[in-house]
N, C-alpha and C positions, 0 to 999 in steps of 0.2 A: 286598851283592848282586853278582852275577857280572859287573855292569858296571862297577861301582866306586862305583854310588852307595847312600846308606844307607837313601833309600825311605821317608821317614819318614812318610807318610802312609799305608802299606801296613798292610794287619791284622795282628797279629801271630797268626802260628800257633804251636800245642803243642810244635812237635818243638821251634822257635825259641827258646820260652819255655823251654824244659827248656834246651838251651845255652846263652842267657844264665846263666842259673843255676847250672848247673856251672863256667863260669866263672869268675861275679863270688865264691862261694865257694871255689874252688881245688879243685875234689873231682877226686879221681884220676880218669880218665878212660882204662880200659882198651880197648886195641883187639878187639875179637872179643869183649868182655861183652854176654850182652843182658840187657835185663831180662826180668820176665813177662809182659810183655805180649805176647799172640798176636798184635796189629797194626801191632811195633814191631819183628819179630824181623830184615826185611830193609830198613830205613831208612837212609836215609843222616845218620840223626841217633841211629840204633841202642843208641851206646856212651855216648852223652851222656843218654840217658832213662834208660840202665840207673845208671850214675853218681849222677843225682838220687832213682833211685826205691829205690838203697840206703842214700842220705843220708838219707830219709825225707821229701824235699821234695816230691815229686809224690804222688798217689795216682791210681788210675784212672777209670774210669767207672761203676768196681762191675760190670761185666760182663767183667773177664779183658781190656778194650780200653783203649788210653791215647788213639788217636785222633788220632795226630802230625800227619796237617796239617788240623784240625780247625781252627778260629777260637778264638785266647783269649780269653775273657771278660774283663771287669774283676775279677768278682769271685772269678776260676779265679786272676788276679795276685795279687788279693788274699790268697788261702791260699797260692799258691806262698810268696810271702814272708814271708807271717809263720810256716811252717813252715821256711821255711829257713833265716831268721835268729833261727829260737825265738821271737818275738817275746812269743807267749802266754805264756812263765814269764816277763816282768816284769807282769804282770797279776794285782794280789792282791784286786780288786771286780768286781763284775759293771759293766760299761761300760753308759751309756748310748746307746740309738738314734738318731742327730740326725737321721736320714733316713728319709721317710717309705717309699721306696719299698725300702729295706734289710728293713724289720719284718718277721719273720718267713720271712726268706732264707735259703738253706741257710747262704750266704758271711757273715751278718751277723755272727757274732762277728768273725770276720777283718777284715773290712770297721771296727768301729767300734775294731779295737786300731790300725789304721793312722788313722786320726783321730785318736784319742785322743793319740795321739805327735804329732802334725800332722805327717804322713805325707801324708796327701791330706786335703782340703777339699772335696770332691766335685765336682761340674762347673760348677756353677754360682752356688754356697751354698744351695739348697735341693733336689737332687737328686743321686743318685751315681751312677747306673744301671748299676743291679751287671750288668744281662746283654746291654749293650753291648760288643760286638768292642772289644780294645783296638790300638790304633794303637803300630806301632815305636816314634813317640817317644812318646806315652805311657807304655809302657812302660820305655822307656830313663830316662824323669825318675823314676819310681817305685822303679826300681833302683835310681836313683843318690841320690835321697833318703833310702829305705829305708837304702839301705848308709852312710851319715853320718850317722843318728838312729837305729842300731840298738841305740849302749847309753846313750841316753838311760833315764832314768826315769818310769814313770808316776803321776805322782802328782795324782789325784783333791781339787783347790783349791776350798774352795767360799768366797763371797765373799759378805757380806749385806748388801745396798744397802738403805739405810732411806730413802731418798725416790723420787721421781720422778727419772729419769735419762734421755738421750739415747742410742742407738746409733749407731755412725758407722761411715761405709764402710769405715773406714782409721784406722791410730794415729795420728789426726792433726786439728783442728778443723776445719781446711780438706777436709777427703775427702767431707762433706757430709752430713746427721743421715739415718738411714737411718730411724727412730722413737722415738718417745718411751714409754719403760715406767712402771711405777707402781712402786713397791717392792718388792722382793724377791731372793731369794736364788738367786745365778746359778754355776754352773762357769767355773771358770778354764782356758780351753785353751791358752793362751800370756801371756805375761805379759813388760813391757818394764822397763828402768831409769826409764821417765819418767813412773810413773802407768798408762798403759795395759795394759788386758789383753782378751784376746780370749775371745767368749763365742759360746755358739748361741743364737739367737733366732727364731722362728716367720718370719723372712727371711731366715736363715739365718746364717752366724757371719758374728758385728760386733763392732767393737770400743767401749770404754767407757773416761772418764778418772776415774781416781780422785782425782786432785789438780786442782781447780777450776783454770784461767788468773784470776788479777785482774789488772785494768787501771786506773791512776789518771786519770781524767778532772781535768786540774786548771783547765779553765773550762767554762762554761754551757756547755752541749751539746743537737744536736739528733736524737731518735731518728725514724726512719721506717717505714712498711708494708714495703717490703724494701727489697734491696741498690743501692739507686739514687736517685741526688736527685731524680730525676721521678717516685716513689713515694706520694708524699705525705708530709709531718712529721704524727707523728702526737704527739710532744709536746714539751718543753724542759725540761732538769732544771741543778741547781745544781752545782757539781763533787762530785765525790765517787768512790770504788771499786766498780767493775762488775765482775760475775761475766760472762766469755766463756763463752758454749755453742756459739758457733759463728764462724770467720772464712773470709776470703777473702785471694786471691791482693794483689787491690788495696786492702789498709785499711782493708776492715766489718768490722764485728765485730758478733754477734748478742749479745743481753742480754735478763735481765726487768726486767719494768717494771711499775707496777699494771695497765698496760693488755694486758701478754700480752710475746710476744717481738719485739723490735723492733730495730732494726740502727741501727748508729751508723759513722758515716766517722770514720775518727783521722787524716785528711788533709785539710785545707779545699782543694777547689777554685780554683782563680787561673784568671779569664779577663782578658785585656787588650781594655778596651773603646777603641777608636783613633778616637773622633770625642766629641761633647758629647751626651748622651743625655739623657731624661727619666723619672723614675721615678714611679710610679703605686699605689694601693692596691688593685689586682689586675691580674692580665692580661690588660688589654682597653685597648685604646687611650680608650675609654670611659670609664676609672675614673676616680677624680679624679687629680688631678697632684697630688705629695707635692712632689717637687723635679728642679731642674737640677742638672748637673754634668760639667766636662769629660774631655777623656780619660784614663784611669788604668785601674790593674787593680781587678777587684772582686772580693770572695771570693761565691763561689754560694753559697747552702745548698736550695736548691730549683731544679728544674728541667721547665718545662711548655712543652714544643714550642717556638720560636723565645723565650719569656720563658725570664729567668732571675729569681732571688728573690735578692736581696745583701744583705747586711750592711753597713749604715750608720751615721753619728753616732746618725740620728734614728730608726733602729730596722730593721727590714726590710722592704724594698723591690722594687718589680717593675720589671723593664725589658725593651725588644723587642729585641733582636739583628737581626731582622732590618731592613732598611733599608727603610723605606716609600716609596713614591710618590705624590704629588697630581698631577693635574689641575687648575693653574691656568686657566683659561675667561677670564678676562680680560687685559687688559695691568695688567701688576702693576710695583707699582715694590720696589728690594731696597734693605734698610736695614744702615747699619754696628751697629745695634742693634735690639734687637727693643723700638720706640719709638717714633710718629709722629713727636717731635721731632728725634729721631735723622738724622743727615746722609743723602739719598739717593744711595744710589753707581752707579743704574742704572735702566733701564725695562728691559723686556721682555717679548715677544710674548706669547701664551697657550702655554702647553705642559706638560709632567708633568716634576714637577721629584722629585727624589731630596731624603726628609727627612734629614737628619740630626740637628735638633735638634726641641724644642719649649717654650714658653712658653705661658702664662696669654693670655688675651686674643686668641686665634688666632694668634698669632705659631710661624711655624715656618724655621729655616736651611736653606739649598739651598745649592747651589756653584754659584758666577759665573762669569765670567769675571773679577772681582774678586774672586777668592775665595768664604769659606764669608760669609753674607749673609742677612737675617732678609726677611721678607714676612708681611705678615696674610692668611695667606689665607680667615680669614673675613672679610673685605671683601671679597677680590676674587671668592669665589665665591657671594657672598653674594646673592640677588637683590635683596632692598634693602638701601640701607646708608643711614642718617641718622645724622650726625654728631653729636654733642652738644657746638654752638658755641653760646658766648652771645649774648644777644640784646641788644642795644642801642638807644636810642634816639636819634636826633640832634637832638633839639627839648629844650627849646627856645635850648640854646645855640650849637648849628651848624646854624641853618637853611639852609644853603648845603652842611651838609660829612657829605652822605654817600657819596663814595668814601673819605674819611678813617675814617669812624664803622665804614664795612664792612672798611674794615683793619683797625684798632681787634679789631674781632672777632675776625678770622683772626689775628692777631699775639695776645688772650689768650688763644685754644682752642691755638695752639702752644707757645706759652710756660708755660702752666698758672696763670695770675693777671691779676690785676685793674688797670688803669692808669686813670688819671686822662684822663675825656675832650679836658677841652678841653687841656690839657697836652701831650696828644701829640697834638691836632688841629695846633698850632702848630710841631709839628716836622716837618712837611712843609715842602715847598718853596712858596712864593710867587713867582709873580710880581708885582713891584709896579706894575708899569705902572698907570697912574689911567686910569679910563674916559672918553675926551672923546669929544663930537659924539655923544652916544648917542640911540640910535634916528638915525642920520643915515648918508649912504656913504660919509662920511667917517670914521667911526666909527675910534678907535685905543684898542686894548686887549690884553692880555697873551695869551704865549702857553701853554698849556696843556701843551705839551712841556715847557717850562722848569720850571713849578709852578703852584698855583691861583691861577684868574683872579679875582680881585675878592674880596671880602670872605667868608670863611667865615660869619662868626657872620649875615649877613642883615641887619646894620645898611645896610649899601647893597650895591648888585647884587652877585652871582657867580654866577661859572657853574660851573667843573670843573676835575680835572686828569686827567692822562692817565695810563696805564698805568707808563710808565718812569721819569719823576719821582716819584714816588708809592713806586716801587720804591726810592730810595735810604733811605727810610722806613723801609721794611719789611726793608731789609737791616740794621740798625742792632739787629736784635732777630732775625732767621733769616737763613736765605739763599733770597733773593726770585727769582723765576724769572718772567718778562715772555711769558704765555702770546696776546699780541695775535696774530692771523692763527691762530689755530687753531678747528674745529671743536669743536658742543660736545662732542662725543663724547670731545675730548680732555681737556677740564675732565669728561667724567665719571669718568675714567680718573684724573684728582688728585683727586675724589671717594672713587670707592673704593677708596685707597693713603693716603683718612686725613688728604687735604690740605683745606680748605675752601677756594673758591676768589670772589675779588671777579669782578664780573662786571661789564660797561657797559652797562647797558640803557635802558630807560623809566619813570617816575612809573607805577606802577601799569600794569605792560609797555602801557600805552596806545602807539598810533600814533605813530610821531616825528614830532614837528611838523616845520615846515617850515624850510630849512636860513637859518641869519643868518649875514653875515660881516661877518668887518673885521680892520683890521692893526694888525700888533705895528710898534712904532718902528722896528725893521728892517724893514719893506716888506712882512714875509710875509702873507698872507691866511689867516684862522683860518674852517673852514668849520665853525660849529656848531648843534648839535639843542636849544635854550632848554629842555627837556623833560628832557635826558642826566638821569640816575640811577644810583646802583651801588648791587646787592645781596650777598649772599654766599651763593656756591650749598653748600650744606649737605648734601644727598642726593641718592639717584639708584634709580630701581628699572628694569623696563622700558619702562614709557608714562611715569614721570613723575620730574621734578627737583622740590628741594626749594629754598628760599632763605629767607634770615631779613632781613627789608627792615627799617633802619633807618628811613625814613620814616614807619612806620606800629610801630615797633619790633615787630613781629611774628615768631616763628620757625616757620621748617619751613613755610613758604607751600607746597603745591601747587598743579603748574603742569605742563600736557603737555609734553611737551620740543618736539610742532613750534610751541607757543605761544611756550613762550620762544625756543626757535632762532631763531623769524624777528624777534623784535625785538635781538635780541643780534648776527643777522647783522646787521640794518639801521643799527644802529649802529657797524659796524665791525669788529666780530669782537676788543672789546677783553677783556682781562682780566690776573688777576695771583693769583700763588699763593707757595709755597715748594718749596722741594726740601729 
């Protein structure tokens, strides 16, 4: 162009087209020749019309007019060249029409010998729109193609495909199946060293392999609905060699199978799970629990929104990625195990704690302040919680020894077995002090701090022991925790963290009798209730505690809690538990 640029979006007009062409041929290009054309005689493209119109490359309008800045057709290009490069004497059959909108075109033989060479492909693969204006560069690449496949050969390949075959966008499996055909016999319009050759198809030209891809699967293998683990598996096969019909950039590969065509990964998946997870037999935190496991990498083979599907010892498996949250609602205690016997490394307030693990029996891991840390939090959010502690009787051999008998209890629901009553009634502390001046104010008798006063088994008087001696007892088999001075609220709190808790109350929570005293050999004065009792609180819901009273050896008594609170305060606010 006169400015210096080449315009290539510009239409290409006649006179231009006739210059190209005198050109890219070399035809002599006299100055002051015209041609015959009455509309061409004073052009500034004059000598170059006359040039091609005596090479025999152009023809007119049929009307004595050539029309030089008229608009070139596509398919005017198309006759310029294949008249100018002869193209038609390497044509020894009648060509076929791939284009519907060519049939019957004046340009159509022209139009299907430049195809036929694959010369052009038309504009889009099923259209070539012969009376479309062509564009400079259109025409520029047609020239310059034409002029490098001009002494090609035409030779008319025909190919007989005896089954069902695939069409593809491209010489390649990856380029994407454009459809699937039924048998039969296709034209060869290009043709490669690797199996490939290019055909016309009612979409226009695709390409087709003629040499199958095999692949050795050498283990069990999983196919899917498509190209993605979150597809669905749709089965499992033993090893064996697969025909590819189709792949992708990242390691599917499409296959048959009885069930149709299905896609296989040749790449297992690696996710790194960084905490101790729970796996399940489907994706729902609801399914059943299969197993635990800490942190490691797992291969996926299935993929369903935050679950993934893994490959296990025990076969495959479901698990959450994402990290859950509870709502602990109570005060919750946190364990080195997920285990009531398991050592307690903490209390803590109610709050939503981050899962990261989970166990059988409502046990799930949160992070402490001591670390990663188990909790049940079906007790703690449980509205009722009854313990299943055993029930004891302390008759008829410790008429005397029920703060003992309701250890007893609490120390075999922690330990998980069975002990010998009077046995370990005796491995409490004793005070031996002898009872004189009884019934008198001068009365001298042991003290209850130190260990049981007076005779267990009820052959002569006793009374009780207290909370902290009692506890050297109970340490000797857990570790004992001396919950005296607390509300019951907080015995319900080692209630529902799985603790059973001894309590100090009343014979049948009756009224505390009236208070007796007297001294211990050292001078101290013991102020006590004749009536004292211990049961072992066992449940808890919201009106009501439960207890298993050795006296009566009964379990799971209901009791409202302001029934029992106020004989449990009136006695001192004693009790005893473990951590």
């Amino acid at each position: 162009m006169p400015d210096g640029t080449f315009a290539s979006s510009r239409v290409l007009s006649r006179a231009e087209a006739a210059t190209i062409m005198a050109k890219m041929l070399g035809l002599e290009v006299k100055e002051g020749e015209k041609p015959t054309f009455t509309d061409s005689q004073e052009h500034w493209a004059t000598s170059y019309i006359a040039a091609v119109e005596k090479a025999g490359v152009i023809q007119g309008e049929g009307n004595g007019k050539f029309s030089p800045d008229g608009q070139m057709t596509r398919a005017a290009m198309a006759a310029m060249l294949v008249q100018a490069y002869q193209l038609d004497k390497k044509i020894n059959n009648e060509l076929p029409t791939l284009f519907t909108d060519v049939k019957d075109h004046w340009g159509e033989k022209f139009i299907n010998i430049l195809v036929s060479m694959g010369i052009s492909s038309g504009v889009d693969g099923e259209h070539w729109q012969p009376d479309r204006s062509i564009t400079r560069a259109e025409a520029a690449q047609l020239v310059a193609v034409t002029d490098k496949s001009k002494d090609n050969e035409v030779k008319v390949k025909k190919v007989n495909i005896s089954k069902k075959f695939f069409a593809y966008n491209g010489p390649s499996l990856s380029s994407g199946i454009a459809k699937e055909y039924g048998p039969r016999e296709v034209t060869v319009y290009e043709e490669r060293e690797d199996g490939w050759i290019r055909i016309h198809t009612d979409a226009g030209f695709k390409w087709i392999c003629l040499v199958e891809k095999k692949v050795n699967m050498n283990n069990n293998f999983l196919t899917y609905n498509e190209a993605s683990l979150s597809s669905g598996i749709s089965g499992e096969y033993a090893p064996q060699i697969v025909t590819v019909v189709e792949e992708r950039g990242d390691n599917w590969i499409k296959i048959h199978t009885g069930l149709g065509y299905k896609w296989v990964c040749l790449i297992e998946k690696k996710v790194q799970i960084d905490r101790d997870f729970t796996t399940y037999d489907a994706p729902a935190r609801s399914a059943n629990i299969l197993g635990y496991y800490g942190p490691q990498a797992v291969t996926v083979v299935e993929e369903r929104g935050t679950w993934l599907r893994i490959r296990t010892y025990a076969g495959y498996q479901w698990l959450d990625t994402k990290k859950e949250t509870k709502y602990l609602s109570k005060v919750f205690f946190a364990y080195d195990n997920p285990s009531f016997i398991s050592r307690v490394s903490g209390k803590y307030a109610p709050q939503t704690v981050e899962v990261y693990g989970e166990r059988n029996g409502g046990w799930i891991q949160i992070q402490t302040s001591n670390g990663l840390k188990w909790v049940n939090e079906g007790n703690v959010n449980r509205n009722q919680v009854i313990l299943n502690v055993p029930s004891l009787y302390q008759f008829p051999e410790l008429n005397n020894g029920c703060e003992v008998v309701s250890l007893q209890m609490l120390v075999e629901h922690q330990i998980g077995r069975s002990l010998n009553k009077v046995a370990f009634a005796f491995e409490m502390p004793f005070d031996q002090t002898k009872l004189k001046n009884y019934k008198t104010s001068s009365q001298i008798w042991g003290d209850p701090d130190v260990g049981f006063v007076g005779d267990v088994t009820g052959n002569t008087p006793g009374y009780s022991i207290n909370p902290e001696p009692l506890k050297k007892l109970l340490d000797k088999y857990a570790r004992g925790t001396n919950l005296t001075g607390n509300d019951l609220s907080v015995l319900e709190d080692y209630v529902r963290n799985g603790k059973p808790v001894v309590t100090w109350v009343t014979v049948a929570l009756n009224n505390p009798r009236a208070i007796t005293t007297w001294k211990t050999p050292a001078g101290k004065t013991i102020y006590a209730r004749m009536n004292t009792h211990a049961v072992v609180l066992t449940g808890v819901d919201d009106n009501y505690v439960y207890y298993n009273d050795p006296f009566y050896g009964t379990k799971n008594v209901k009791v409202s809690k302001s029934s029992f609170a106020s004989i449990y305060n009136q006695m001192g606010k004693k009790a005893l538990s473990v951590d």
